[in-house]
C-alpha positions as CSV (number, residue, x, y, z in Angstrom):
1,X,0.0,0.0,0.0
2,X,1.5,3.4,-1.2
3,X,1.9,6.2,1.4
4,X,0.0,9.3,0.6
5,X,2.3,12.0,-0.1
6,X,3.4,14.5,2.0
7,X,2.0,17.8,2.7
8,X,4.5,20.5,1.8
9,X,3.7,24.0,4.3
10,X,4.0,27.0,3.1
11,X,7.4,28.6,4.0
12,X,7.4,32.4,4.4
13,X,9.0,34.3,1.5
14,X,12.6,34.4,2.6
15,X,14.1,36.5,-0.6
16,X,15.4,39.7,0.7
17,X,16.6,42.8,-1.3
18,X,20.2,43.1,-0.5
19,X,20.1,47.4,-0.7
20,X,18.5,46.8,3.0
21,X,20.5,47.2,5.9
22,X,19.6,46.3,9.8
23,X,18.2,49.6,11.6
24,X,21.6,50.7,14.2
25,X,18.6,50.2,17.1
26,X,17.5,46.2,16.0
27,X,17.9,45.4,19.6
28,X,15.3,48.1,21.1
29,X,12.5,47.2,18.1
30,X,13.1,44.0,18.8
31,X,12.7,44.4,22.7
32,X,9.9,46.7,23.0
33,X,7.7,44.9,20.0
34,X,8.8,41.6,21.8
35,X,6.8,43.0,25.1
36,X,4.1,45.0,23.7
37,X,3.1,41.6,22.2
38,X,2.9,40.0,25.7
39,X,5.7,37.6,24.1
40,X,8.2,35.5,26.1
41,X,11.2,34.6,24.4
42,X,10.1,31.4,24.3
43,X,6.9,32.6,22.6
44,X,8.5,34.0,20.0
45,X,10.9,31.3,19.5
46,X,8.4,28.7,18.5
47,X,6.1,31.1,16.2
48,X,9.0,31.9,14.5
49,X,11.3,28.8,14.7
50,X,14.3,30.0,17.0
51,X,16.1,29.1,19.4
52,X,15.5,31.2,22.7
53,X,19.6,31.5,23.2
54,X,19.8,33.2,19.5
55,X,16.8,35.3,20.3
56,X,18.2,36.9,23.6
57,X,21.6,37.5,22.0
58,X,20.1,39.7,19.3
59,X,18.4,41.7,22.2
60,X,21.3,42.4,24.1
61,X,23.8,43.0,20.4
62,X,26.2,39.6,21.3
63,X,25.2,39.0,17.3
64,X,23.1,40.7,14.7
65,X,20.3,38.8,13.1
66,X,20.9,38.0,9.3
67,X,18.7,39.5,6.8
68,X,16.4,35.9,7.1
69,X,16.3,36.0,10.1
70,X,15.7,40.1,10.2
71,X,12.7,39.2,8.1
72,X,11.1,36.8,10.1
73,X,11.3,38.5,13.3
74,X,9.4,42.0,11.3
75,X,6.9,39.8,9.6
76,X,5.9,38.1,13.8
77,X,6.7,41.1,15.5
78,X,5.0,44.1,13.2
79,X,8.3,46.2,13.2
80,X,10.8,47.5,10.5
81,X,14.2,46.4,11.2
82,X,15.8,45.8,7.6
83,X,15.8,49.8,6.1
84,X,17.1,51.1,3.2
85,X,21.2,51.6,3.2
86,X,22.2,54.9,3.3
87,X,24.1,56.9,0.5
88,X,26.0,58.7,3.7
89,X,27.2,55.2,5.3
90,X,28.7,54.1,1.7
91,X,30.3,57.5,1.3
92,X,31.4,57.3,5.0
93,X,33.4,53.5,4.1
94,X,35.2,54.6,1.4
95,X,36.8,57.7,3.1
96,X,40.5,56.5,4.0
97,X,41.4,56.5,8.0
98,X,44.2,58.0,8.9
99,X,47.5,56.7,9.2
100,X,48.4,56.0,13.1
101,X,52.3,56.7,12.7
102,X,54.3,58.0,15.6
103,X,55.3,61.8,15.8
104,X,58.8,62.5,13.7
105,X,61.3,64.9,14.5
106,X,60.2,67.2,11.7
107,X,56.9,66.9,12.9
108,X,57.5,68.5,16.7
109,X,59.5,71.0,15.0
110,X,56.8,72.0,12.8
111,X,54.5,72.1,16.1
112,X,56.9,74.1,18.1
113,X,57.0,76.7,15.2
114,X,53.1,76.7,15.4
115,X,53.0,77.3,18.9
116,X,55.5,79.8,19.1
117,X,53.0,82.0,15.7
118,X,49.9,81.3,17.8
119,X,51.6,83.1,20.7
120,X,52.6,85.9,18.7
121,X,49.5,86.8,17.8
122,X,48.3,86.7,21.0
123,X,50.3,89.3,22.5
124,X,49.6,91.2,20.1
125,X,45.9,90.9,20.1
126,X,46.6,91.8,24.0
């Protein structure tokens, strides 16, 4: 006798757009939704398939949620945590640090020689 086949559920849509980035306050939304719901994280662990350890990390920032995850957790919870990536933060990467390289010679002389216009000027402004 043949077994009937299986019943395939539904999975929630788990394709995200990639120009999304996680809100800086994840953690908060995450918190405060969490507990306006009435939700344990236990609760919210079993509606959305996680385990309770993962779901308290995210809330205190030991880890940030992937974009799946990120999506799951605004679909049960009713909040926006994936957003748009700002032009600023892109413009803001590809700005080179500076280099951290010890004071030179020529460098303390050029600062003594600063120090000594700067209080030129301000005798004379006196």
């Amino acid at each position: 006798m043949p077994l009937p086949p299986r019943i395939q559920s539904r999975k929630p849509d788990t394709t995200v757009d990639t120009g999304l980035e996680l809100a800086e306050d994840f953690d908060v939304k995450i918190r405060h939704a969490r507990e306006k719901l009435g939700l344990s994280h236990e609760d919210l662990g079993k509606k959305i398939s996680e385990k309770v350890s993962v779901l308290r990390k995210i809330e205190t920032r030991k880890i940030k949620p992937d974009n799946v995850l990120s999506t799951k957790l605004e679909h049960a919870l009713k909040v926006r945590l994936l957003i748009p990536a700002s032009e600023e933060k892109v413009q803001q990467t590809k700005i080179p640090k500076p280099s951290s390289r010890e004071l030179t010679f020529g460098d303390l002389i050029q600062l003594n020689k600063r120090e000594k216009e700067e209080d030129k000027t301000e005798r004379k402004q006196s």
